[in-house]
N, C-alpha and C positions, 0 to 999 in steps of 0.2 A: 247452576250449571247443569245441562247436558248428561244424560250417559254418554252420550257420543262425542263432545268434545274430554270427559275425565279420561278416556280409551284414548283417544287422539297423545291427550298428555302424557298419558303414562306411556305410550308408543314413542312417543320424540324421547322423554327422560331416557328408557329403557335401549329404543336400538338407535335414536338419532345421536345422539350425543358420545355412543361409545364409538361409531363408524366415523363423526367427524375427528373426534381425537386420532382416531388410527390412522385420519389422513392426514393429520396437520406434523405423525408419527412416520411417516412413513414420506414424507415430501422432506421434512428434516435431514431423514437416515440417509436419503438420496444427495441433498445437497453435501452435506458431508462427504458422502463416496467422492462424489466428483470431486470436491475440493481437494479431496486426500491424494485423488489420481493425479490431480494439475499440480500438486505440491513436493512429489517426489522430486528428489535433490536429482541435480541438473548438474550443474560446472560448479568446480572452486574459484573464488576470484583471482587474478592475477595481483602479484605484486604491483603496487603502487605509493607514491608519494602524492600529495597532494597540500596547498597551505586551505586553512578556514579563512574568515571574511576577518580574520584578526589578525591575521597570519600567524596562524601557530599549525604543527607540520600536522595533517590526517597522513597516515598508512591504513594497510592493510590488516596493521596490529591494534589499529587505536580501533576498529569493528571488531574483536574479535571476543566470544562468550558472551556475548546481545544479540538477540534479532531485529534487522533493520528493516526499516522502508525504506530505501534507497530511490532517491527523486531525481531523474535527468530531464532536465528541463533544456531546451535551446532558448536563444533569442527572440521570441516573438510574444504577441500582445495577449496568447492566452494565461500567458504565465501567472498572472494573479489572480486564474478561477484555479488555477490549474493548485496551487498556494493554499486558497480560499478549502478546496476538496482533501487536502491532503493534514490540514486543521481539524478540520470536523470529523474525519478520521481516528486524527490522533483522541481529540474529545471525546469520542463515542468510545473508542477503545480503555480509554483510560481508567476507568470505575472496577475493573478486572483484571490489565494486564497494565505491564508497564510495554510499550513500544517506544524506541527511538527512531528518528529519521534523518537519511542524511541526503541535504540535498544539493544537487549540483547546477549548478544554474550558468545558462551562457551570459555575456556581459557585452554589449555594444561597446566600441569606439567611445573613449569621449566617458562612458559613465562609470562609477564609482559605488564600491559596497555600499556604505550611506544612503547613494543614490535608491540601489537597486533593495534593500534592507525597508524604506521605506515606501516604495512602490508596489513591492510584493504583500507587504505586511506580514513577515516572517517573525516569527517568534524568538528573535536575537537573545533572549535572557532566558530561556527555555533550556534551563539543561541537555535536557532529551534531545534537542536538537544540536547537528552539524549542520552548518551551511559553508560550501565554498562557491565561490565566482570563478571563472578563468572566460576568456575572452571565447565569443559565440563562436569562433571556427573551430576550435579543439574540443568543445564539449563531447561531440556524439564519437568523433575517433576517440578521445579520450575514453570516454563509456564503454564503447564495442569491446576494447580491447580489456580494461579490468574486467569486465562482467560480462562478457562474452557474448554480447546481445545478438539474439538471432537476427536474420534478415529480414522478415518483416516486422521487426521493429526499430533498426537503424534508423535514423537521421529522423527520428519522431521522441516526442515527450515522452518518458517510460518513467513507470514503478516497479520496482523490483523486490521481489523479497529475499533478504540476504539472512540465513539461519547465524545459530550461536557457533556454529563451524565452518564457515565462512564458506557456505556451499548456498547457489543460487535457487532458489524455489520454484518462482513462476516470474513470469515480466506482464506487465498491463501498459497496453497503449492509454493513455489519458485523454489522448480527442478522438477517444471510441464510447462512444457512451454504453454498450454492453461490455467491453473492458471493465470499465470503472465500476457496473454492478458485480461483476465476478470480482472487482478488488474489494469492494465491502464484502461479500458473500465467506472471503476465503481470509480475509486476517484474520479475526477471531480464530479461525480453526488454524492457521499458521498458528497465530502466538502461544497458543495452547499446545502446538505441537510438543511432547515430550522430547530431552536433550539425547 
């Protein structure tokens, strides 16, 4: 070898390798910040009842001292990538935290939890999860009004994150595909949030 490439090397070891670390250090500390800014608590949820796909009664008590992914889904045909995203979530997250999700799904005329259980390919036996159905016209009033969804996210697919004091986090549209990067970017540092 070279004098001139041994100088080269010991130059990358020496200054290339401690500047790329400070940047992979410092894009980190940044994501973080932001996530910390978008995660400050927002609204408490409003009282609610609600039944699951078994019928047995969800409130506002049966979330309370977990942090949620809270899934409002409408009626329409993205609902099982929409399902599909919200699995691989819970997957990735899982090896570190424990996350529950609770999701609310619209239900056409005509179809039945079974129906919609299998369609979605929801995780029915999944502790961790809540799933209710009510019929596609009430889901999004129904939403707005417990979780207080702001206005440009009304009448669209949302995630929400609901702390262990049932105060709302952040909301992600799901047919925004930089939503849904800010939703992987900010759970970890949600679930990790201290109580």
């Amino acid at each position: 070898m070279t004098q001139q490439i041994k100088i080269a090397l010991v130059l990358i070891i020496l200054i290339g390798l401690p500047l790329f670390a400070y940047y992979f250090l410092q894009s980190g500390t940044r994501m973080r910040k932001e996530a910390m800014e978008a995660l400050k608590p927002k609204i408490a949820i409003s009282h609610f009842q609600n039944t699951d796909w078994k019928d047995r009664t969800i409130s506002e008590d049966s979330l309370k001292g977990s942090k949620w992914l809270v899934a409002v889904l409408g009626a329409d045909s993205m609902n099982r990538d929409h399902v599909q995203k919200l699995i691989k979530l819970n997957q990735q997250s899982s090896e570190e935290f424990t996350q529950k999700t609770y999701l609310i799904a619209g239900m056409n005329s005509g179809e039945t939890a079974d129906y919609l259980n299998a369609l979605l390919s929801v995780p029915i036996h999944d502790p961790k999860w809540i799933i209710s159905y009510m019929a596609a016209d009430h889901v999004f009033p129904f939403s707005a009004s417990v979780f207080g969804i702001p206005e440009e996210y009304k009448n669209t697919s949302v995630a929400i994150f609901l702390d262990d004091k049932q105060q709302i986090r952040n909301y992600y549209k799901l047919s925004d595909s930089e939503d849904v990067k800010k939703l992987v970017r900010h759970l970890p540092v949600f679930l990790s949030l201290k109580k």
